[in-house]
Biopython code that builds the backbone (N, CA, C, O; Angstrom):
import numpy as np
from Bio.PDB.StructureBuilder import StructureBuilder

atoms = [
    (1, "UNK", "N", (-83.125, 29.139, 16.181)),
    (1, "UNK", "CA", (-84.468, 29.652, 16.197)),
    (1, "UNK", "C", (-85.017, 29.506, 17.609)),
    (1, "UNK", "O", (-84.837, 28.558, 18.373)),
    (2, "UNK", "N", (-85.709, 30.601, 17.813)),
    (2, "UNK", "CA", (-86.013, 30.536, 18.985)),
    (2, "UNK", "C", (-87.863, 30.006, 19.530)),
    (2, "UNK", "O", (-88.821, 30.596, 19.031)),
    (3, "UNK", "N", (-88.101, 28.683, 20.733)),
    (3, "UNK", "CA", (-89.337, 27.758, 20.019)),
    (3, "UNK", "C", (-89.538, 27.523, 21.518)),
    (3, "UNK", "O", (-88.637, 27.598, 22.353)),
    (4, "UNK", "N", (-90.694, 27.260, 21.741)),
    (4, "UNK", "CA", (-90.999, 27.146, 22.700)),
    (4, "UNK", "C", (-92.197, 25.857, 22.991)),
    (4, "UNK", "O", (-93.378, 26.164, 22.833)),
    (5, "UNK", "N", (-91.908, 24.674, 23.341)),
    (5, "UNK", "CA", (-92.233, 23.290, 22.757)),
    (5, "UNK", "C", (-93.252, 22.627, 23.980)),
    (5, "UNK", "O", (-92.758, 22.077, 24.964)),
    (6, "UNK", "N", (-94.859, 22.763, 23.769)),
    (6, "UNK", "CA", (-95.460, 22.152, 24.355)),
    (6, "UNK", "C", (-96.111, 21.177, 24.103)),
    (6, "UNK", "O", (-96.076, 20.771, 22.941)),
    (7, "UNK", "N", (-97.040, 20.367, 25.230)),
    (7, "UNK", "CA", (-97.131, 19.215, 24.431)),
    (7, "UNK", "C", (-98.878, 19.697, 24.088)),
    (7, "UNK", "O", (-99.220, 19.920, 22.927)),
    (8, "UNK", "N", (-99.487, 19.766, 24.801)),
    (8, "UNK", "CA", (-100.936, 19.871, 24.783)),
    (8, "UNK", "C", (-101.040, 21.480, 24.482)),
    (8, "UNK", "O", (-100.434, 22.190, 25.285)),
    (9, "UNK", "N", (-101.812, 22.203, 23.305)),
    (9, "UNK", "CA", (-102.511, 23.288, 23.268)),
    (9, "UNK", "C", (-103.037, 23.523, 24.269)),
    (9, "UNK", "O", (-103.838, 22.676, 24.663)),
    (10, "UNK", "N", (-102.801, 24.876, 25.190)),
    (10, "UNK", "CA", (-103.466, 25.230, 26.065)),
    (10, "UNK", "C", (-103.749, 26.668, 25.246)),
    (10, "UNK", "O", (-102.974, 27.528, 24.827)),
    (11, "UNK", "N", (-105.253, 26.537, 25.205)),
    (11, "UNK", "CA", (-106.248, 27.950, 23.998)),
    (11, "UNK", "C", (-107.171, 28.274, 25.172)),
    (11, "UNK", "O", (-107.498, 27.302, 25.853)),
    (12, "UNK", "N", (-107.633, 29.434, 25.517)),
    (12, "UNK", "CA", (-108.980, 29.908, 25.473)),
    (12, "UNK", "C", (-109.728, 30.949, 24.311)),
    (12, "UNK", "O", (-109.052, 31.159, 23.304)),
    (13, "UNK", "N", (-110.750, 31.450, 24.373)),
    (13, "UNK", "CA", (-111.784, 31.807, 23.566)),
    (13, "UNK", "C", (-110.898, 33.557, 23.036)),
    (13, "UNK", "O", (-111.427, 34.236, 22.156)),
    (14, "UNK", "N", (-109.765, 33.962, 23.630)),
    (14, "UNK", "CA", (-109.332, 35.390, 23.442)),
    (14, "UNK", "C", (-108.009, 34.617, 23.247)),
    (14, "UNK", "O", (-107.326, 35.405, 22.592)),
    (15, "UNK", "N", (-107.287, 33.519, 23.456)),
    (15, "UNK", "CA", (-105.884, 33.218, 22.887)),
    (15, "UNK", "C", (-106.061, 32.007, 22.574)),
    (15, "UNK", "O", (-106.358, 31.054, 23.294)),
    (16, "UNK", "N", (-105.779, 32.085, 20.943)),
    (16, "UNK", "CA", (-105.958, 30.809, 20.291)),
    (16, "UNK", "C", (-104.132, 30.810, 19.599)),
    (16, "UNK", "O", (-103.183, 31.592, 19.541)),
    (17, "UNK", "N", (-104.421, 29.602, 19.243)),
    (17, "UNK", "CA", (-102.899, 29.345, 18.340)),
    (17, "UNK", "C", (-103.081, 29.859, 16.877)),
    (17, "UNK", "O", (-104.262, 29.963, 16.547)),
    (18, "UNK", "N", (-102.166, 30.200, 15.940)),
    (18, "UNK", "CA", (-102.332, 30.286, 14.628)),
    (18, "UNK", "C", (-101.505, 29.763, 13.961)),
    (18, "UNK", "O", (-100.458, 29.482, 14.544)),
    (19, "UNK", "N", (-101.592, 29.503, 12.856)),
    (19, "UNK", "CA", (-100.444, 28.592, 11.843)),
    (19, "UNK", "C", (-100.083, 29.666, 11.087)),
    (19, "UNK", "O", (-100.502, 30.815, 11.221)),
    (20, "UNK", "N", (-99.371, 29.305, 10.366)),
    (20, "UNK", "CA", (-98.080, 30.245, 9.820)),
    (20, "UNK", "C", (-98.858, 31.009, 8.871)),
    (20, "UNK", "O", (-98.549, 32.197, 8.782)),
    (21, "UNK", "N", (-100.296, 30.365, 7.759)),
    (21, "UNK", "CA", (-100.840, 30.886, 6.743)),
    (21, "UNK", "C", (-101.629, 32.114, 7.576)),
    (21, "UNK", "O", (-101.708, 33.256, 7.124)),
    (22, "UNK", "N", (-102.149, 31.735, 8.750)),
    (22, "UNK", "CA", (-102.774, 33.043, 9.370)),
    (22, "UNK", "C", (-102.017, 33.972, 9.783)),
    (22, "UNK", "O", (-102.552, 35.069, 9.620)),
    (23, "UNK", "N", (-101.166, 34.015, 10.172)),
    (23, "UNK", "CA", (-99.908, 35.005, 10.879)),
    (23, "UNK", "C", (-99.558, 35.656, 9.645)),
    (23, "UNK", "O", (-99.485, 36.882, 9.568)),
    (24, "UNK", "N", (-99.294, 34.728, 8.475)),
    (24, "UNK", "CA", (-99.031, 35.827, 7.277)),
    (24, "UNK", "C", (-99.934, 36.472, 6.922)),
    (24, "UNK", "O", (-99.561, 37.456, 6.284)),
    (25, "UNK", "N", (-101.184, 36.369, 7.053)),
    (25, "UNK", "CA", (-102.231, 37.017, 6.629)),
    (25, "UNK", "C", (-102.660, 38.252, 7.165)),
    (25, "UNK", "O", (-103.355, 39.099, 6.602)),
    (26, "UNK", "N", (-102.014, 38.286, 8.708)),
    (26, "UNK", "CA", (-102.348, 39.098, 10.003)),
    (26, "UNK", "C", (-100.995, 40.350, 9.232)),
    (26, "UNK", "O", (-101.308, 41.358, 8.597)),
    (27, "UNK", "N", (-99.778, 39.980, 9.476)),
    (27, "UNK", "CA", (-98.662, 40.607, 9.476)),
    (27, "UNK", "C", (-98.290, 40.500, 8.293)),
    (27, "UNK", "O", (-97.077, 40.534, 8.499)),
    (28, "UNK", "N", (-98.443, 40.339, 6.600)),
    (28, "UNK", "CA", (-98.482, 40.674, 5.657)),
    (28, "UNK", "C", (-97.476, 40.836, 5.284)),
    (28, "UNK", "O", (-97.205, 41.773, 4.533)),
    (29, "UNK", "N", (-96.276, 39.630, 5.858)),
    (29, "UNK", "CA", (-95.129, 39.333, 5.434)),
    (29, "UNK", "C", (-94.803, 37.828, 4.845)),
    (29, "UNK", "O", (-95.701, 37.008, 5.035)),
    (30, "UNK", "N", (-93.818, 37.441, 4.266)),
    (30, "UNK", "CA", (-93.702, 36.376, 3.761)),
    (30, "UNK", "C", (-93.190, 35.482, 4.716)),
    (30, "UNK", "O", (-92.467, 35.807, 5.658)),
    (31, "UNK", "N", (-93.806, 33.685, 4.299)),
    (31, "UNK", "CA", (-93.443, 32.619, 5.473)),
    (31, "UNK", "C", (-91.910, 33.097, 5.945)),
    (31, "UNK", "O", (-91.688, 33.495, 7.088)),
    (32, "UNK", "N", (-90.708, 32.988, 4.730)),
    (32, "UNK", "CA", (-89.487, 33.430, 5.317)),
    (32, "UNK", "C", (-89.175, 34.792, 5.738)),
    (32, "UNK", "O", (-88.241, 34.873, 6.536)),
    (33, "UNK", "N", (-89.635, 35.678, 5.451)),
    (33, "UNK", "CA", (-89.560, 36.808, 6.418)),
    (33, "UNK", "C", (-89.884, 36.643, 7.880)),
    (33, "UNK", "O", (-89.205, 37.203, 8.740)),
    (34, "UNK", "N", (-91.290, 35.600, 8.269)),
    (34, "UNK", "CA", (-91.417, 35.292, 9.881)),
    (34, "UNK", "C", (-90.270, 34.824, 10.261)),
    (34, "UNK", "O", (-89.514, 35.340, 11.084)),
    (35, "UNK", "N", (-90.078, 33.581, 9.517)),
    (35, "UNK", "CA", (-89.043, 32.344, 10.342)),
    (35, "UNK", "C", (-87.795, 32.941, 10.280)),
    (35, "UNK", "O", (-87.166, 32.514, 11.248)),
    (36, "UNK", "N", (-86.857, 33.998, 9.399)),
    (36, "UNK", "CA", (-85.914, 34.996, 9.415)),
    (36, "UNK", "C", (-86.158, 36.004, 10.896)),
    (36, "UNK", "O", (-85.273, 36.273, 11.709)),
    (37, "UNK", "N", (-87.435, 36.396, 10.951)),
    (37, "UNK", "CA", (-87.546, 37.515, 12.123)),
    (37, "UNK", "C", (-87.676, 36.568, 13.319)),
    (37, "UNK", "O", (-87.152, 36.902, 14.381)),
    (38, "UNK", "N", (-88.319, 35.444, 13.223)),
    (38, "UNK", "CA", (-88.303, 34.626, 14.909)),
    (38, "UNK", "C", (-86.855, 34.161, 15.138)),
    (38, "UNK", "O", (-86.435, 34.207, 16.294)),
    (39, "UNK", "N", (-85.965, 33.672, 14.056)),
    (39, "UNK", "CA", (-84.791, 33.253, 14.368)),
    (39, "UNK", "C", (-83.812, 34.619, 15.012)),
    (39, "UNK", "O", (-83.009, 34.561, 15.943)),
    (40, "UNK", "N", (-84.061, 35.424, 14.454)),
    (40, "UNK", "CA", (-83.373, 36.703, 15.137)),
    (40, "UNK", "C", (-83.963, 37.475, 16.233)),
    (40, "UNK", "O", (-83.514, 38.572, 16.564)),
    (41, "UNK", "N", (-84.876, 36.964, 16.749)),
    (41, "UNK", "CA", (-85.690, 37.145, 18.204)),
    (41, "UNK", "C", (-86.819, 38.707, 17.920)),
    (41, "UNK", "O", (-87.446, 39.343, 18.767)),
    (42, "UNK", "N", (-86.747, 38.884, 16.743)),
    (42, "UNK", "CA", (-87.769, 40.225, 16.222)),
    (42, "UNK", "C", (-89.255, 39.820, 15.901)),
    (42, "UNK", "O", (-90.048, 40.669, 15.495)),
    (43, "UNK", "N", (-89.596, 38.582, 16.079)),
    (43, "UNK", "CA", (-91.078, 38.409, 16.288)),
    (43, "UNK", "C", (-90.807, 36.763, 17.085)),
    (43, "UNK", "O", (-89.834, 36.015, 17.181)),
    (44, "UNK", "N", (-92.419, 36.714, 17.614)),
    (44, "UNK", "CA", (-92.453, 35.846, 18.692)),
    (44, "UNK", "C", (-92.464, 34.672, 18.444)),
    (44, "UNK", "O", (-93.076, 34.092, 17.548)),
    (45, "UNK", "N", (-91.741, 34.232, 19.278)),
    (45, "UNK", "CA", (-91.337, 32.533, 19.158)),
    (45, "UNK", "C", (-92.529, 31.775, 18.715)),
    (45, "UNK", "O", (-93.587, 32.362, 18.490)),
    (46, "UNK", "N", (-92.390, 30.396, 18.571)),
    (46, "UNK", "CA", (-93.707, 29.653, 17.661)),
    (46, "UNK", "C", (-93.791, 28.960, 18.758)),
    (46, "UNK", "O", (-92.746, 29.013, 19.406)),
    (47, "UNK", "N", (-94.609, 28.335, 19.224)),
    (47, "UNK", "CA", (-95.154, 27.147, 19.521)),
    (47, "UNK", "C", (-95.404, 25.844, 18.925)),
    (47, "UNK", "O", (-96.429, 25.469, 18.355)),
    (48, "UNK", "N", (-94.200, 25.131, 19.161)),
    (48, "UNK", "CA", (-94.382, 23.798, 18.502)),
    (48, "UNK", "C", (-94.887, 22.424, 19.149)),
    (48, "UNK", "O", (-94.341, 21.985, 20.161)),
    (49, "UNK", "N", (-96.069, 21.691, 18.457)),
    (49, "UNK", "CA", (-96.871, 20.742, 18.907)),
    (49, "UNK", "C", (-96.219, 19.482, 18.206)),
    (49, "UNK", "O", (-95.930, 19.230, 17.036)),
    (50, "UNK", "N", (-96.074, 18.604, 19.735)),
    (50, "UNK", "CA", (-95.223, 17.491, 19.429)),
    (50, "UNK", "C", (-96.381, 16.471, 19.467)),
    (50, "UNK", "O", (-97.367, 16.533, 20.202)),
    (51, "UNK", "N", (-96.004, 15.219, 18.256)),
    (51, "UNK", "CA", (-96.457, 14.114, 18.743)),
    (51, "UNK", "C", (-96.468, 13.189, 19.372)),
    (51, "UNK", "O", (-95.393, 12.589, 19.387)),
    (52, "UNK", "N", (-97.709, 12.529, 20.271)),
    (52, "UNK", "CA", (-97.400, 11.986, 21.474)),
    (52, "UNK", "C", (-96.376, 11.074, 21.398)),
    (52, "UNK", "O", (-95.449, 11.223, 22.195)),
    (53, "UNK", "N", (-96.341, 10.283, 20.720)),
    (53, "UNK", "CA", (-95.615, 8.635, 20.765)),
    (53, "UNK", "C", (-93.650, 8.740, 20.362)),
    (53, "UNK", "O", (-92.662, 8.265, 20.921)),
    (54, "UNK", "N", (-93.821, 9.491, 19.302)),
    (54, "UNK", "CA", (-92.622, 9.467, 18.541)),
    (54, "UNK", "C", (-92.103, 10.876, 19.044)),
    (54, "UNK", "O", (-90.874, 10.836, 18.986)),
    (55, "UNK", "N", (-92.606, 12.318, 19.593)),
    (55, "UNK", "CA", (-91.665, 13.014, 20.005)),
    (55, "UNK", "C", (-91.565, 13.988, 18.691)),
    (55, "UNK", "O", (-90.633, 14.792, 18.726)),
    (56, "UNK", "N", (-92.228, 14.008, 17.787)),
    (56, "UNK", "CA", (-91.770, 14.628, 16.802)),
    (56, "UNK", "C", (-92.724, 15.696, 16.493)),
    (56, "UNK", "O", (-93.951, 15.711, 16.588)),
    (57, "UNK", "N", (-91.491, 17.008, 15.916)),
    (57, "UNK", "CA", (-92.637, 18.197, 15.567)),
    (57, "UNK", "C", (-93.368, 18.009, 14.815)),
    (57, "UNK", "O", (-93.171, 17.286, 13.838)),
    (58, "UNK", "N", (-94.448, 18.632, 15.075)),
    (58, "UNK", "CA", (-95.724, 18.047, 13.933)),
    (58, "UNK", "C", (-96.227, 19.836, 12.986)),
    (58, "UNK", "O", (-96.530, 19.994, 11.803)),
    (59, "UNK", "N", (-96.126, 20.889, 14.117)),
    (59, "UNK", "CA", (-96.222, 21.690, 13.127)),
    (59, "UNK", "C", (-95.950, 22.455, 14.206)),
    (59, "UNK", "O", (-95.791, 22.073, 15.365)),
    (60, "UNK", "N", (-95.883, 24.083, 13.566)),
    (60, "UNK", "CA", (-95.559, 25.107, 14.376)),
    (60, "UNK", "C", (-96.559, 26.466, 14.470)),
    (60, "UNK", "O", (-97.200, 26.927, 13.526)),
    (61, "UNK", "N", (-96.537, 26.838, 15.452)),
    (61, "UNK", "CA", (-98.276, 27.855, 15.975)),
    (61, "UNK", "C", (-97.708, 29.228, 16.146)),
    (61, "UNK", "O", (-96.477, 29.234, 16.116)),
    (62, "UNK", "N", (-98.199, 30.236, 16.296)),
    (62, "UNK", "CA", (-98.201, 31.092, 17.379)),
    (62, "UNK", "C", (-98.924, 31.673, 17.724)),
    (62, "UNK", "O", (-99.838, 32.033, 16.982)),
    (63, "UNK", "N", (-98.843, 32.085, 19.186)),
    (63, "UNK", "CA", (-100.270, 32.464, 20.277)),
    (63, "UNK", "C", (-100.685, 33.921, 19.619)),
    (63, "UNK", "O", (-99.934, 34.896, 19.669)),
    (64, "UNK", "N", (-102.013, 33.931, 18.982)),
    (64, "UNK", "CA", (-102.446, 35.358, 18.639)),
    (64, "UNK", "C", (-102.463, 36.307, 19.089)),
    (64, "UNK", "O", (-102.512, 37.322, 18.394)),
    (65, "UNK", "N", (-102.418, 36.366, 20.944)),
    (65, "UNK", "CA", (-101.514, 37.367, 21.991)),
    (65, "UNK", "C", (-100.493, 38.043, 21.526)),
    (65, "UNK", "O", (-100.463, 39.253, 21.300)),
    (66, "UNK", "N", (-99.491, 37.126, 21.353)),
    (66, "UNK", "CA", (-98.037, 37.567, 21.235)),
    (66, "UNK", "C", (-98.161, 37.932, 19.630)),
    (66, "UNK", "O", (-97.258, 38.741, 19.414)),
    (67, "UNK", "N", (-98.804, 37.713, 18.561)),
    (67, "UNK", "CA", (-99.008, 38.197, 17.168)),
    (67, "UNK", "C", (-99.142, 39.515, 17.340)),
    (67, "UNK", "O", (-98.305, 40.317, 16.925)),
    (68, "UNK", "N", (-100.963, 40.076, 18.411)),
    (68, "UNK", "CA", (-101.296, 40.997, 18.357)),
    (68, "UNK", "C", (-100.176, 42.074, 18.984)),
    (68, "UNK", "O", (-99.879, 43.151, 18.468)),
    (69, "UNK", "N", (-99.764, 41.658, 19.917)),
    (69, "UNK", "CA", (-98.698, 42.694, 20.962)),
    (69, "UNK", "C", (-97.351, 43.026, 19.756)),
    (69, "UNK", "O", (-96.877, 44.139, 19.526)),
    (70, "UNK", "N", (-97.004, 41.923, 19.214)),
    (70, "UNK", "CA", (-96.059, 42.272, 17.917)),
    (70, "UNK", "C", (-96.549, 43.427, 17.144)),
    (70, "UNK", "O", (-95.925, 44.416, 16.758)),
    (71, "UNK", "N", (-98.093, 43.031, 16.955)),
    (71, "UNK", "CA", (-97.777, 44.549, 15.500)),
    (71, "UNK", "C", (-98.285, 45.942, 16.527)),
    (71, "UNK", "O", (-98.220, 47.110, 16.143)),
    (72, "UNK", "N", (-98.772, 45.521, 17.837)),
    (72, "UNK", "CA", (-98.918, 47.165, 18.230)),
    (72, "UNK", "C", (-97.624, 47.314, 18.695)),
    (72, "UNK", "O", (-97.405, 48.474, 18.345)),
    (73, "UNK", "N", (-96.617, 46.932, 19.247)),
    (73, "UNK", "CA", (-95.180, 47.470, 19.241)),
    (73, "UNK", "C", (-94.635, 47.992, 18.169)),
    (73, "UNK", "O", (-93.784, 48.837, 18.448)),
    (74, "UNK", "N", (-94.789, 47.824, 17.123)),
    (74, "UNK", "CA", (-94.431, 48.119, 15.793)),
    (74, "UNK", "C", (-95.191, 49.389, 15.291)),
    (74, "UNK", "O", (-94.813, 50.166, 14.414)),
    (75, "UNK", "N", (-96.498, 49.446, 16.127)),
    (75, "UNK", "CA", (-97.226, 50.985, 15.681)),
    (75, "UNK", "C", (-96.802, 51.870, 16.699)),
    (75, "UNK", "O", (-96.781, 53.027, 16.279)),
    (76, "UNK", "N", (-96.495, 51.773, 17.750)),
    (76, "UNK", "CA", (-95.697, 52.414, 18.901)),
    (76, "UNK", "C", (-94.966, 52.689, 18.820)),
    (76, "UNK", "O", (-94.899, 53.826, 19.287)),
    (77, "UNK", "N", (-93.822, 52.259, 18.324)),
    (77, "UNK", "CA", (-92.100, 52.548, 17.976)),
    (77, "UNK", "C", (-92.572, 53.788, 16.558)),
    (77, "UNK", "O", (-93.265, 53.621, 15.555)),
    (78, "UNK", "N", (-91.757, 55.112, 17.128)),
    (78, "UNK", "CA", (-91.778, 56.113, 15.906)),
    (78, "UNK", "C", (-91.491, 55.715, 14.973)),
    (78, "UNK", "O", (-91.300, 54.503, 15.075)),
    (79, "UNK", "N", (-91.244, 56.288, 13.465)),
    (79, "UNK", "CA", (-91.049, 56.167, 12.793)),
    (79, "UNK", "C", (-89.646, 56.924, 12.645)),
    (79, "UNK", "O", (-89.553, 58.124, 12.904)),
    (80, "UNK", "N", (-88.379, 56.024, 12.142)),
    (80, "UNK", "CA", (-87.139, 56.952, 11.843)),
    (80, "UNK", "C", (-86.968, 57.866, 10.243)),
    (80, "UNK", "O", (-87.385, 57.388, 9.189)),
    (81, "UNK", "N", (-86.625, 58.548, 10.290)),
    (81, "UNK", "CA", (-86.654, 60.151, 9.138)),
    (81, "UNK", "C", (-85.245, 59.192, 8.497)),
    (81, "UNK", "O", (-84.521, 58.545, 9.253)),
    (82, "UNK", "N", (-85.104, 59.233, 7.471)),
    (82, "UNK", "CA", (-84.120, 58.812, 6.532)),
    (82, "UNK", "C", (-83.924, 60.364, 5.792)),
    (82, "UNK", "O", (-84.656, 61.140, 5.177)),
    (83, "UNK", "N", (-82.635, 60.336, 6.189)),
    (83, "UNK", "CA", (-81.554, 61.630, 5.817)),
    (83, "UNK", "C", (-80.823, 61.989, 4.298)),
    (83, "UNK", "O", (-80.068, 62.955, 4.190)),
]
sb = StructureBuilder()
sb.init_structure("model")
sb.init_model(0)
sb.init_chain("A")
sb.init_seg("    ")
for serial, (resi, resn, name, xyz) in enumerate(atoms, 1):
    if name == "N":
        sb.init_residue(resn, " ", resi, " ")
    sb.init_atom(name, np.array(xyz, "f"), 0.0, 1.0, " ", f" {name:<3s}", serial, name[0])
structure = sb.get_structure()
């Protein structure tokens, strides 16, 4: 899977983080349909927030940037004609 591991949220007021329940809500696919499409590099990597002491993932984000740019690529790309 492909993850991209910081330690401190860096957000401003136009790019915030989202958790997985919002991203499904945005893109109207199921939790394993994301984590299936990020592992195969077809939607954008997560952002995972570690905890300070122990090093350990605590949960996984992704930047609403890279959400939004996902589904307008997806309205951009034609549509293929099934034969």
């Amino acid at each position: 899977m492909i993850t991209e591991t910081i330690e401190k949220p860096t957000t401003t007021t136009t790019d915030r983080l989202l958790d997985i329940a919002e991203v499904m809500a945005m893109v109207r696919i199921s939790r394993t349909q994301i984590f299936n499409l990020v592992k195969v590099g077809r939607f954008p990597a997560t952002v995972r927030i570690l905890d300070g002491d122990d090093r350990r993932i605590r949960k996984s984000f992704w930047r609403l940037s890279d959400v939004q740019s996902w589904i307008t690529d997806l309205q951009l790309k034609p549509k293929t004609q099934k034969k």
